[in-house]
GUSETI-500529 format. One record per residue (C-alpha): residue number from 1; residue in three letters; x, y, z. Coordinates in Angstrom, 2 decimals, padded with zeros to 5 digits. Layout:
% residues N
<r><pos>NUM</pos><code>ALA</code><east>X</east><north>Y</north><up>Z</up></r>
...
***
This chain:
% residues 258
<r><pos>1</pos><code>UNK</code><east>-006.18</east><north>013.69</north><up>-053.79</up></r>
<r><pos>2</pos><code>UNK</code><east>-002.58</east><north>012.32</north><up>-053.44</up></r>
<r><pos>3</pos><code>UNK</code><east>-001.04</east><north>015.27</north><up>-055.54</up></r>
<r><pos>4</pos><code>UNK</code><east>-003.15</east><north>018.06</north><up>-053.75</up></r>
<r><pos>5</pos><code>UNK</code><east>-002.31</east><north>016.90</north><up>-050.36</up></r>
<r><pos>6</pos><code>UNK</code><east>001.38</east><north>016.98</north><up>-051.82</up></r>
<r><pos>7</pos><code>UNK</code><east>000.86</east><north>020.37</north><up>-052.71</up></r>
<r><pos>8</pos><code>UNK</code><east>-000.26</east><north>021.53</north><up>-049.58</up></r>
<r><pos>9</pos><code>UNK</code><east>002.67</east><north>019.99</north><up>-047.82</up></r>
<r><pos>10</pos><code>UNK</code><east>005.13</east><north>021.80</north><up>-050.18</up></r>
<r><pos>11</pos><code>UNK</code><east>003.04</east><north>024.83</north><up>-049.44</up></r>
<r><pos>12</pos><code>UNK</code><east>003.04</east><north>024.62</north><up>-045.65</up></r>
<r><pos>13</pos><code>UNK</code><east>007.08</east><north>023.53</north><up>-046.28</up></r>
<r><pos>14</pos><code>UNK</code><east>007.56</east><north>026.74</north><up>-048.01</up></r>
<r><pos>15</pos><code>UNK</code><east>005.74</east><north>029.11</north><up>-045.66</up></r>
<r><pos>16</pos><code>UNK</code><east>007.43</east><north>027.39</north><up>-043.03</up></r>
<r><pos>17</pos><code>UNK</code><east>010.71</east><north>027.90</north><up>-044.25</up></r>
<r><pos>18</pos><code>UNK</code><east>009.79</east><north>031.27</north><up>-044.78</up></r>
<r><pos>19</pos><code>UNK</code><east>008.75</east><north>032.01</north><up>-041.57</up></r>
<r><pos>20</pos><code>UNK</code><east>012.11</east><north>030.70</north><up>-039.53</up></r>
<r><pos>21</pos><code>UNK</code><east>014.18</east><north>033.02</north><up>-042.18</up></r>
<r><pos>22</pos><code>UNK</code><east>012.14</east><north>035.84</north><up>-041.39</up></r>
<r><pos>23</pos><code>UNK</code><east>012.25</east><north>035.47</north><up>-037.21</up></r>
<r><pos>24</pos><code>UNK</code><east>015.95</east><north>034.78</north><up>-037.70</up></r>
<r><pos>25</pos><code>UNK</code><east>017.03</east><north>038.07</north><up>-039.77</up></r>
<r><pos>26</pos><code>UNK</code><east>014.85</east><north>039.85</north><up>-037.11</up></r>
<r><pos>27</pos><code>UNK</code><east>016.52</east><north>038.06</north><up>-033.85</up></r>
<r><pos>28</pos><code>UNK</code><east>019.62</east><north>036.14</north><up>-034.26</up></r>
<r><pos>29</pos><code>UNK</code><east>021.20</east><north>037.25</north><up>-037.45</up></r>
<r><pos>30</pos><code>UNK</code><east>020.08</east><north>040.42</north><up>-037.02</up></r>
<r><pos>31</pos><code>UNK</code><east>023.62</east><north>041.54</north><up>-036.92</up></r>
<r><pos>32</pos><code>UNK</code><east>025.23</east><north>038.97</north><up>-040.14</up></r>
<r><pos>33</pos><code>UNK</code><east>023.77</east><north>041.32</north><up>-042.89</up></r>
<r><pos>34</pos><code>UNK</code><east>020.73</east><north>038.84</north><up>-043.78</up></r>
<r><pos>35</pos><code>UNK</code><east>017.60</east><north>040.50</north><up>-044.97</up></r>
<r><pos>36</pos><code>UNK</code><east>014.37</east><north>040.03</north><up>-044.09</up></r>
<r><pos>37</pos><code>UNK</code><east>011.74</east><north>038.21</north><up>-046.78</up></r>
<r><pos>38</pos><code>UNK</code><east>010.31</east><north>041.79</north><up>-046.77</up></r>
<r><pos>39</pos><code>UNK</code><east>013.42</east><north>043.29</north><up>-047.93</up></r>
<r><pos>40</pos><code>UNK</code><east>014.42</east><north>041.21</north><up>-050.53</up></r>
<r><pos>41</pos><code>UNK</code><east>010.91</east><north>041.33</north><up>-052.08</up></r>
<r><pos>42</pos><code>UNK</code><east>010.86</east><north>045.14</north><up>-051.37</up></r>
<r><pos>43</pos><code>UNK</code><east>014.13</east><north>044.76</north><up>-053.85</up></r>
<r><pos>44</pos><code>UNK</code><east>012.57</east><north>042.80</north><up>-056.44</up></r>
<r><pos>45</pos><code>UNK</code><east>010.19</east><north>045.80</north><up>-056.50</up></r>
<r><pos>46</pos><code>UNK</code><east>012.56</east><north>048.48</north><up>-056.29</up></r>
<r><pos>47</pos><code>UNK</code><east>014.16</east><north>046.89</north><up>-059.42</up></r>
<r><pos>48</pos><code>UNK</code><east>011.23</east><north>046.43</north><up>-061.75</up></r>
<r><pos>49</pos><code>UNK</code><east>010.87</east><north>043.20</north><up>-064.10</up></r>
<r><pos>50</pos><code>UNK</code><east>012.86</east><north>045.15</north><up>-067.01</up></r>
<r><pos>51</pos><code>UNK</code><east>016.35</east><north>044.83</north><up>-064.60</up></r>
<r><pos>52</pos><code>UNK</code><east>016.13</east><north>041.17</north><up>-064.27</up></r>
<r><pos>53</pos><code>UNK</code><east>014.81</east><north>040.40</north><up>-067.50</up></r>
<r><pos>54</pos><code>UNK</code><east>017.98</east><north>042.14</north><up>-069.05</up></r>
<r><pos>55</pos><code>UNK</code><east>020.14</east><north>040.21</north><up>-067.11</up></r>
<r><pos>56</pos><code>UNK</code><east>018.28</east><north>036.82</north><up>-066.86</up></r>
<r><pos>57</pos><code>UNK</code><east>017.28</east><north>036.81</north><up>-070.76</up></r>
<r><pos>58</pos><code>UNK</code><east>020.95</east><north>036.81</north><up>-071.43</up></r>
<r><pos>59</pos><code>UNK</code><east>021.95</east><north>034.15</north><up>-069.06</up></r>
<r><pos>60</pos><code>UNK</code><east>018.79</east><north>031.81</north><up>-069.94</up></r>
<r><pos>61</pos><code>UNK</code><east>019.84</east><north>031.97</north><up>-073.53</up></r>
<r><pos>62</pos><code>UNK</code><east>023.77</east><north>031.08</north><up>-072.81</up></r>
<r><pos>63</pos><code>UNK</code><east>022.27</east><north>028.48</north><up>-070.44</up></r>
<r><pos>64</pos><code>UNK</code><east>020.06</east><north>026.86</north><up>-072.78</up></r>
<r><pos>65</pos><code>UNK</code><east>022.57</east><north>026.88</north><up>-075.95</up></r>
<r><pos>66</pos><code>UNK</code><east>024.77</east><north>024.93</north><up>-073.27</up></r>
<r><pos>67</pos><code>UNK</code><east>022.00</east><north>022.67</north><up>-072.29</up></r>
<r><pos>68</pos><code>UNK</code><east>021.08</east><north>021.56</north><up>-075.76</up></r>
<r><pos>69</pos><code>UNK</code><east>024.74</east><north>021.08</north><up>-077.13</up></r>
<r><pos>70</pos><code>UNK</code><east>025.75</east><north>019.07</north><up>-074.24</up></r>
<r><pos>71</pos><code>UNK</code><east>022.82</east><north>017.01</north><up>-073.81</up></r>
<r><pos>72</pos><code>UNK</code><east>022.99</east><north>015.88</north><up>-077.83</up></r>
<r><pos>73</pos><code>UNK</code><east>026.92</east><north>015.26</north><up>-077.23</up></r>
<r><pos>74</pos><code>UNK</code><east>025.79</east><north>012.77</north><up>-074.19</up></r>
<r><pos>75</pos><code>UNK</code><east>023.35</east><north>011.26</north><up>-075.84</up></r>
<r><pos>76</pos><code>UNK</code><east>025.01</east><north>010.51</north><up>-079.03</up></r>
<r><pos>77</pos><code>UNK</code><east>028.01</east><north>009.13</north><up>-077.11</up></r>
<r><pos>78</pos><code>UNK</code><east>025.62</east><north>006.87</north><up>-075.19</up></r>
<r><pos>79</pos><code>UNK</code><east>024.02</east><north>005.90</north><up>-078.14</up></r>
<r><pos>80</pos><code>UNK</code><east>027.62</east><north>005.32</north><up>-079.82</up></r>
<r><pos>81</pos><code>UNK</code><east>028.31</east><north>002.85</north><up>-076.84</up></r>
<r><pos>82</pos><code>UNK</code><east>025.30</east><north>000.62</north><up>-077.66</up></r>
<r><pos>83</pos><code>UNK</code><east>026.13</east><north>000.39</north><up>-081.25</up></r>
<r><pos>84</pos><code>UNK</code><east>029.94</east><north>-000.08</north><up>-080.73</up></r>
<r><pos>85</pos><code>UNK</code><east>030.18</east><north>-001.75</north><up>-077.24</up></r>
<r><pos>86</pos><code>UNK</code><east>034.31</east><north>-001.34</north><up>-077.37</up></r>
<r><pos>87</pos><code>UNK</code><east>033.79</east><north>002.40</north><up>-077.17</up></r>
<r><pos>88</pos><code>UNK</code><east>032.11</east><north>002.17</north><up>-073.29</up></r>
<r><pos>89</pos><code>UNK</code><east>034.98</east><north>002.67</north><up>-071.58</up></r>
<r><pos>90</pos><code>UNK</code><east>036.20</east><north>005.95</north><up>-073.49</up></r>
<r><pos>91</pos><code>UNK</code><east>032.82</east><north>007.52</north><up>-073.19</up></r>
<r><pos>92</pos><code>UNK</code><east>032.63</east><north>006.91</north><up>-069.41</up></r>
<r><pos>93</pos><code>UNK</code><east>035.78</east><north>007.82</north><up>-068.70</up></r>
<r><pos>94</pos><code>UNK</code><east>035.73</east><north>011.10</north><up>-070.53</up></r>
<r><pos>95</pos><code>UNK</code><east>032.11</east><north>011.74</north><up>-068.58</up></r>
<r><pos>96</pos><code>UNK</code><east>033.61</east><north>011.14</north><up>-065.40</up></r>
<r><pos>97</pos><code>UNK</code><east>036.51</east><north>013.24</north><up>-066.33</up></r>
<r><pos>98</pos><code>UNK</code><east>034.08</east><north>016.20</north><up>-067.32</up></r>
<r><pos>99</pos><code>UNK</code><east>032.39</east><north>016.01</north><up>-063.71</up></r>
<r><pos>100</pos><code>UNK</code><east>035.79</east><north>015.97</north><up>-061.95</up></r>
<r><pos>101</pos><code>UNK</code><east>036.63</east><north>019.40</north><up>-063.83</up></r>
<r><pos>102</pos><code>UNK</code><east>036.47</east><north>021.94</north><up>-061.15</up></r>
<r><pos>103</pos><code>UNK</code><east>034.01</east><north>024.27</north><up>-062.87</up></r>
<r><pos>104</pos><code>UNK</code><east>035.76</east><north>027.66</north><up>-060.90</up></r>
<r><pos>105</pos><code>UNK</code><east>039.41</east><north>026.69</north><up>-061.83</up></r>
<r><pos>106</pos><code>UNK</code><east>038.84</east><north>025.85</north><up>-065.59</up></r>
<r><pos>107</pos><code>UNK</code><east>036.53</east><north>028.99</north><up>-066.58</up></r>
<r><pos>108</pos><code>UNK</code><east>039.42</east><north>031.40</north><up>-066.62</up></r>
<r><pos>109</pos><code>UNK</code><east>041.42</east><north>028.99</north><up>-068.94</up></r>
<r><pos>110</pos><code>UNK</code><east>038.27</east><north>028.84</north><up>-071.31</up></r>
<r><pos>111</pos><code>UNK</code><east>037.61</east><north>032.24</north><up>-071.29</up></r>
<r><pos>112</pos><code>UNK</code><east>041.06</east><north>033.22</north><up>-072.26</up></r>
<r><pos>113</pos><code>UNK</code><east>041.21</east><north>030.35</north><up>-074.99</up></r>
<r><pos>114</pos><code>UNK</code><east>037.49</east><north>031.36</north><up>-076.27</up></r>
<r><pos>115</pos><code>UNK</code><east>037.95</east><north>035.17</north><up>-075.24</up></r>
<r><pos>116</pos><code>UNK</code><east>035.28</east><north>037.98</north><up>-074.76</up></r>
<r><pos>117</pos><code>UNK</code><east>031.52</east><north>037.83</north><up>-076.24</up></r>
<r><pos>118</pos><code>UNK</code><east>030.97</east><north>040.53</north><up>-079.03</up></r>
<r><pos>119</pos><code>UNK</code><east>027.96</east><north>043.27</north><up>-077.89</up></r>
<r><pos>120</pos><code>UNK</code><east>024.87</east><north>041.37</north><up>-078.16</up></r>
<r><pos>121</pos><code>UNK</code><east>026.18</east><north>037.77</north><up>-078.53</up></r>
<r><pos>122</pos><code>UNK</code><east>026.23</east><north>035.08</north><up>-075.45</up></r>
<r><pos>123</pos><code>UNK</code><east>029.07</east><north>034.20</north><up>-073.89</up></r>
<r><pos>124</pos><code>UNK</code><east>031.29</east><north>031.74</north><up>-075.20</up></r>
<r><pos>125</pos><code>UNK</code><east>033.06</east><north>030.97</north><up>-071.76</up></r>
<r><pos>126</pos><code>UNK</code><east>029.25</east><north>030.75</north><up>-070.05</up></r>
<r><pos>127</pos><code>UNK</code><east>027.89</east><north>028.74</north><up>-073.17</up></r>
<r><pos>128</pos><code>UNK</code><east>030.86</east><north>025.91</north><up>-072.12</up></r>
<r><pos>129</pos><code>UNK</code><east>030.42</east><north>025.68</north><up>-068.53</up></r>
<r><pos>130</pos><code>UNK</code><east>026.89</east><north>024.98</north><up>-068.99</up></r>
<r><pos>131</pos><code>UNK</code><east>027.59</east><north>022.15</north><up>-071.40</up></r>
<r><pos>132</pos><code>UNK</code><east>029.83</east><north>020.85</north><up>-068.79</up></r>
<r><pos>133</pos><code>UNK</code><east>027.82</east><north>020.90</north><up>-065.97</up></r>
<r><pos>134</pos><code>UNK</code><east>024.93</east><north>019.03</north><up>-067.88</up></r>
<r><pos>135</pos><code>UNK</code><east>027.49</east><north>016.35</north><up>-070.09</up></r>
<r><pos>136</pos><code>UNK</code><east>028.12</east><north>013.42</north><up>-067.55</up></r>
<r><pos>137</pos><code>UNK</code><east>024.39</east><north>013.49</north><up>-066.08</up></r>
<r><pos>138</pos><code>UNK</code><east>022.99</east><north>013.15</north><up>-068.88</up></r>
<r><pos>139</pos><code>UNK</code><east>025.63</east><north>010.21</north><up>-070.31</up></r>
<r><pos>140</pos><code>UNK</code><east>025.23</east><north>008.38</north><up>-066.96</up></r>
<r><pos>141</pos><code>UNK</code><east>021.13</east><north>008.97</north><up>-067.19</up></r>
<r><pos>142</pos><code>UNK</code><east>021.38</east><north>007.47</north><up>-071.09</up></r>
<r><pos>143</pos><code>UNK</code><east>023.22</east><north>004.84</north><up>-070.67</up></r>
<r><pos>144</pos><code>UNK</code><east>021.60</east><north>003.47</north><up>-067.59</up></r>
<r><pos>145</pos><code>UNK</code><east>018.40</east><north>003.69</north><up>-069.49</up></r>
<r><pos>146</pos><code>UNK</code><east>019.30</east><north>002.35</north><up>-072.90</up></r>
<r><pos>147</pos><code>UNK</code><east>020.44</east><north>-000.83</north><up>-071.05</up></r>
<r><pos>148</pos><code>UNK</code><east>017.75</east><north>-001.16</north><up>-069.07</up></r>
<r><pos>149</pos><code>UNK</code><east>015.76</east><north>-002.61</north><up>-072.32</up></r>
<r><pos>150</pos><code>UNK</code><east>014.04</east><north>-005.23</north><up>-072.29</up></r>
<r><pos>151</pos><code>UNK</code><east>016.26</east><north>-008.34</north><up>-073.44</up></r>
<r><pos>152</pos><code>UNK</code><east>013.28</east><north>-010.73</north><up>-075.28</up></r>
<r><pos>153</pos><code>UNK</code><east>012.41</east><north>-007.39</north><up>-077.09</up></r>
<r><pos>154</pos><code>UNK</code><east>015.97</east><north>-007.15</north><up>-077.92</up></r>
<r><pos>155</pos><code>UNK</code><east>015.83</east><north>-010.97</north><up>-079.28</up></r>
<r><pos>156</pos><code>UNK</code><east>012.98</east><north>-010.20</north><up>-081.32</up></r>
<r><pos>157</pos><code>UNK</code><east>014.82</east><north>-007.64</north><up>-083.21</up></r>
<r><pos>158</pos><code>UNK</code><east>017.80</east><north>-009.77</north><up>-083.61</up></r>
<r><pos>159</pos><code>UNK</code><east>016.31</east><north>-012.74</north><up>-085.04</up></r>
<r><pos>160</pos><code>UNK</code><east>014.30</east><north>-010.57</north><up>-087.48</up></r>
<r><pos>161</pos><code>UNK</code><east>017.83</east><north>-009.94</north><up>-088.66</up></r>
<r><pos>162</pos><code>UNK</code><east>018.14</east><north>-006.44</north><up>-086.84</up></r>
<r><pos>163</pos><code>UNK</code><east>021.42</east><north>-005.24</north><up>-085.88</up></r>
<r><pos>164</pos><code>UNK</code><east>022.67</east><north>-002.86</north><up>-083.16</up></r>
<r><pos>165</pos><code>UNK</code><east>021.74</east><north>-000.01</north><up>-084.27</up></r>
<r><pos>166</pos><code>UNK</code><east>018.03</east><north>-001.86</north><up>-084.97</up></r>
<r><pos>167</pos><code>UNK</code><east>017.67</east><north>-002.62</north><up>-081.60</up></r>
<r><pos>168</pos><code>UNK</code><east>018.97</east><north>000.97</north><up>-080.68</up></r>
<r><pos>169</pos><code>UNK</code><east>016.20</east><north>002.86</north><up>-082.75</up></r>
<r><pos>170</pos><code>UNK</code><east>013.31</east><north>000.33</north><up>-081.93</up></r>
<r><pos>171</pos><code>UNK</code><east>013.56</east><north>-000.78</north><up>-078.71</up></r>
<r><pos>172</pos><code>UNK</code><east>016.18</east><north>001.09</north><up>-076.21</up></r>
<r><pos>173</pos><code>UNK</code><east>015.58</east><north>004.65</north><up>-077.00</up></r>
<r><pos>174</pos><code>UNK</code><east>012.06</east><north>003.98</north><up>-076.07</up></r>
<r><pos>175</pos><code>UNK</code><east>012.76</east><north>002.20</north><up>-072.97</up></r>
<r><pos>176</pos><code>UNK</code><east>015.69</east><north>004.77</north><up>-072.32</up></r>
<r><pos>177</pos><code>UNK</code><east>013.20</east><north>007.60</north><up>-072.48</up></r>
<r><pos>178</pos><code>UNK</code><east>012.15</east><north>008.28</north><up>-068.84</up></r>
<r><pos>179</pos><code>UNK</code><east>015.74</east><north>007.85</north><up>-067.51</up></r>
<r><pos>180</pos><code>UNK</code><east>016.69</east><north>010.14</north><up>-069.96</up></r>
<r><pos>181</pos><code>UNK</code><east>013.96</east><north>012.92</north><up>-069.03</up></r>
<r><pos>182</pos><code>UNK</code><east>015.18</east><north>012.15</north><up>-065.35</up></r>
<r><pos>183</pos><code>UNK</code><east>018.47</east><north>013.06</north><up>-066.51</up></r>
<r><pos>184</pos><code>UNK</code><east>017.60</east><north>016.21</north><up>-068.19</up></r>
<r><pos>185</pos><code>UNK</code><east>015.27</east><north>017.49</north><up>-065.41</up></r>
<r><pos>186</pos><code>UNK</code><east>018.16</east><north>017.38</north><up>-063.25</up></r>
<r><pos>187</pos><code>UNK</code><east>020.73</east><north>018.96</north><up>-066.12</up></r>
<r><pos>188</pos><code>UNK</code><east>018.55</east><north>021.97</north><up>-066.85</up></r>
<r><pos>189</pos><code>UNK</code><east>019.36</east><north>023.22</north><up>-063.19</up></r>
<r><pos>190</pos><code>UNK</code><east>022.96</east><north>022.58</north><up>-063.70</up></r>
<r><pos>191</pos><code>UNK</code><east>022.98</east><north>024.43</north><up>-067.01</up></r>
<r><pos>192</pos><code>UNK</code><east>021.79</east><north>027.33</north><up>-065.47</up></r>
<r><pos>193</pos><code>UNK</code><east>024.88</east><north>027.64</north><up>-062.99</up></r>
<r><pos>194</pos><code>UNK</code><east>027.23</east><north>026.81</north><up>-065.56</up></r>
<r><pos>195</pos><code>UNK</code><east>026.16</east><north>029.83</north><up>-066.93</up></r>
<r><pos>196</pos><code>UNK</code><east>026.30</east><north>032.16</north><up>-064.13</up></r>
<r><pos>197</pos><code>UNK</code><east>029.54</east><north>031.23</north><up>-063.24</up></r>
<r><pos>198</pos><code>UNK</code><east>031.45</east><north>031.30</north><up>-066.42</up></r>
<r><pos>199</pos><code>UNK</code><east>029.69</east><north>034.94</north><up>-066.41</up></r>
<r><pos>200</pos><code>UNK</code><east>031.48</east><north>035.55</north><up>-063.03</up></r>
<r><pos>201</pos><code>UNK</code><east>034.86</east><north>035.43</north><up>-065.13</up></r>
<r><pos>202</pos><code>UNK</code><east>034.03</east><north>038.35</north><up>-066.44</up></r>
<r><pos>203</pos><code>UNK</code><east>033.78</east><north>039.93</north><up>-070.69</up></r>
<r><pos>204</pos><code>UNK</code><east>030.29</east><north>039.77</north><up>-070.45</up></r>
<r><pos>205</pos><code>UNK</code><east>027.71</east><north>043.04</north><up>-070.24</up></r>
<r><pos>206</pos><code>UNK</code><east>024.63</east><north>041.80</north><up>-069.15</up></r>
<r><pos>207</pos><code>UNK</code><east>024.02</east><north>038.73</north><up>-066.97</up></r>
<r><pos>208</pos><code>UNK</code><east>023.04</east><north>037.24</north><up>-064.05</up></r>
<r><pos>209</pos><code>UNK</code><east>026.83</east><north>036.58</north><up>-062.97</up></r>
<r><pos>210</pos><code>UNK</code><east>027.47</east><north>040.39</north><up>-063.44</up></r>
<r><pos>211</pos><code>UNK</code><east>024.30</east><north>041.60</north><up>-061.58</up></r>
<r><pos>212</pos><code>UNK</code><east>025.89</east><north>039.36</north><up>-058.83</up></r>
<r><pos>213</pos><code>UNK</code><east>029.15</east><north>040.90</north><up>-059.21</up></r>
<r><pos>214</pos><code>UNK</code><east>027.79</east><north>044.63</north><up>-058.95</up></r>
<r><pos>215</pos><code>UNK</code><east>025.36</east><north>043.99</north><up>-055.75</up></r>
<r><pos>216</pos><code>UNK</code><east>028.55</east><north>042.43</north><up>-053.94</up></r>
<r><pos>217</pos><code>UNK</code><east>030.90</east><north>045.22</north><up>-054.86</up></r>
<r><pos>218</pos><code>UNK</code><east>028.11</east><north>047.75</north><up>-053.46</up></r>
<r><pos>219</pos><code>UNK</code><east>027.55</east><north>045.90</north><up>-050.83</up></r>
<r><pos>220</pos><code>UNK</code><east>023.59</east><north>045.82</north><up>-052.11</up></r>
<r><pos>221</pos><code>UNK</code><east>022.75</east><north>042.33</north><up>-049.89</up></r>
<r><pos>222</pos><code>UNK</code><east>019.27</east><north>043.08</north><up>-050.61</up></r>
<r><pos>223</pos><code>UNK</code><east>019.67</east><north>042.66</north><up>-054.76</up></r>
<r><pos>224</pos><code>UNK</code><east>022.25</east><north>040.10</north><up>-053.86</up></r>
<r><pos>225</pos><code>UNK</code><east>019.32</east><north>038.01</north><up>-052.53</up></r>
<r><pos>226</pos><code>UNK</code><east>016.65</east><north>038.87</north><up>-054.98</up></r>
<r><pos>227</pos><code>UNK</code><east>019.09</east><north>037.70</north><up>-057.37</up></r>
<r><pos>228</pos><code>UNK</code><east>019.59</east><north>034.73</north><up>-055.45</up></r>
<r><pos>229</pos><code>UNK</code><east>016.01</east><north>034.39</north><up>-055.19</up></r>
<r><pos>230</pos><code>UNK</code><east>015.00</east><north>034.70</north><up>-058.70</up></r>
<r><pos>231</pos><code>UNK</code><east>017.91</east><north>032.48</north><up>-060.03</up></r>
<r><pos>232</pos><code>UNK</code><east>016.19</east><north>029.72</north><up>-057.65</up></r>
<r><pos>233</pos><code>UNK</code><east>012.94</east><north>030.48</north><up>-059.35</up></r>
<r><pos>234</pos><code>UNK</code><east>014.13</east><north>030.10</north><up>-063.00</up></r>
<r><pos>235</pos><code>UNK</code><east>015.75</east><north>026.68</north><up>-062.08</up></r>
<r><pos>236</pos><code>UNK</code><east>013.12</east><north>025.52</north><up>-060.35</up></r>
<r><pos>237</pos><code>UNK</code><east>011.24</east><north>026.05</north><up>-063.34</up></r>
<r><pos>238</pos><code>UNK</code><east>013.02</east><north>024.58</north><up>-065.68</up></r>
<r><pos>239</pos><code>UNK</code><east>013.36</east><north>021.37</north><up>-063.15</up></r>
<r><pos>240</pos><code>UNK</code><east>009.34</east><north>021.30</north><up>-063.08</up></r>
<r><pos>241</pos><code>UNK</code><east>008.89</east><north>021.85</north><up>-067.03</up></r>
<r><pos>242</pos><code>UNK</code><east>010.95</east><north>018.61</north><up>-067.35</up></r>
<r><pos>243</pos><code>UNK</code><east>009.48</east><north>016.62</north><up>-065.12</up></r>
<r><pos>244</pos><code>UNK</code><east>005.82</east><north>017.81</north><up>-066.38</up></r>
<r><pos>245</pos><code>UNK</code><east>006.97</east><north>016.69</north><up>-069.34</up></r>
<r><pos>246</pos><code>UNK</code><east>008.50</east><north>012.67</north><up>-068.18</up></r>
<r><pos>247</pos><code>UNK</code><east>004.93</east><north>013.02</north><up>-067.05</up></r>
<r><pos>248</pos><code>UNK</code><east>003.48</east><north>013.53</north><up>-070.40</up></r>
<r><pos>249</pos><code>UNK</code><east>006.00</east><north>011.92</north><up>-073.16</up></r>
<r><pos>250</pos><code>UNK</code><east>006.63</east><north>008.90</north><up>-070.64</up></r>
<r><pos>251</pos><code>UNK</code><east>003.49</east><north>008.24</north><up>-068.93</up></r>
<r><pos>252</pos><code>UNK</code><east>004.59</east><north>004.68</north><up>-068.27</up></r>
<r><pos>253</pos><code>UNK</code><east>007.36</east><north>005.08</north><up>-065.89</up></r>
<r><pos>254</pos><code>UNK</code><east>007.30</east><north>004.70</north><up>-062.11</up></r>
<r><pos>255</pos><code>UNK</code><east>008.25</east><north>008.42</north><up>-061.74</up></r>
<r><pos>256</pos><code>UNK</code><east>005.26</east><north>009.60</north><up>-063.98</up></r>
<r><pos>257</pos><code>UNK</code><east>002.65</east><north>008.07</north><up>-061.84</up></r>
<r><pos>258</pos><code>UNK</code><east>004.18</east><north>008.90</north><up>-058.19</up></r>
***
């Protein structure tokens, strides 16, 4: 009962929402170029599901060779950390260092140090902002839950004669897991506008981030906002396949019962 009365207040939310952005294009930003609900799903239409899967395939595949590379760099440094304790400081400080990166001013440097995708490949610049934009949520997520083990299931394993690395496999993965999932629901988002932006540096022929580019030079607001639109719906997505499955693979965590 809980969940479906959720529901319905994310539905009425949503409609709401809706609602006030279609009485404001009509009335008071009638004049700022904003399109009506009606007119961005009229473009959605007008474009056909073969124009954004061309573009979206490409980015969702750069996005998710991003996601997976960074995420298994974060979690074997936080892993690393709990084995050799000395190393803590290094990995945090190169985490904290990837999230101050400015995202916009370091994709032209990659892309001229990693250089144009060949036809039909991702893109190399793309692939690397999405593995930045995922790294330090997912360190920060890991290490928060791989010391958050219990410590008399830690003693156990020491005076069984276990060592770190014991103690890592047995007990803190497994009581790392839901912060973990946590982290990665959050980092698949993040992937996905990694992506699109190291797209918007340009090299690439098919994309999200070039879609983008072409409805803004033609001054198509319309596709501009389907774009928009859809891009919200694919993260979205990949936010709720995460936490559906925290739900399932962790069923014993706070988050999974809410």
């Amino acid at each position: 009962m809980t969940r479906s009365r959720a529901a319905l207040y994310s539905a009425a939310g949503l409609a709401g929402i809706i609602l006030i952005w279609w009485v404001a294009a009509l009335t008071v930003l009638s004049e700022a170029r904003i399109p009506s609900p009606a007119g961005v799903v009229g473009a959605l239409a007008r474009d056909g599901f073969d124009f954004y899967w061309q573009h979206f395939s490409v980015t969702i595949q750069e996005a998710a060779i991003g996601f997976f590379w960074g995420n298994l760099a974060a979690i074997l440094l936080a892993s690393v950390v709990l084995v050799l304790p000395w190393t803590e400081r290094l990995v945090t400080q190169i985490a904290v260092i990837s999230y101050c990166i400015p995202i916009v001013a370091v994709a032209p440097v990659l892309y001229i140090v990693i250089g144009a995708p060949s036809p039909g490949e991702p893109s190399g610049t793309a692939v690397a902002l999405a593995v930045l934009a995922v790294f330090f949520t997912t360190v920060v997520g890991t290490l928060l839950g791989l010391k958050s083990a219990d410590p008399a299931s830690l003693d156990v394993v020491t005076v069984y004669g276990g060592s770190r690395l014991t103690q890592l496999r047995k007990v803190r993965l497994i009581a790392a897991l839901p912060a973990m999932l946590n982290a990665l629901q959050i980092a698949a988002p993040a992937a996905l506008l990694g992506a699109i932006l190291g797209e918007y540096v340009g090299g690439v022929r098919e994309g999200v981030g070039l879609a983008l580019i072409i409805a803004q030079q033609n001054l198509d607001v319309e596709r501009a906002w389907a774009i928009g639109l859809m891009c919200a719906v694919v993260a979205g997505g990949a936010y709720a396949v995460f936490g559906l499955i925290g739900r399932v693979a962790a069923p014993w965590s706070k988050g999974a019962s809410v």
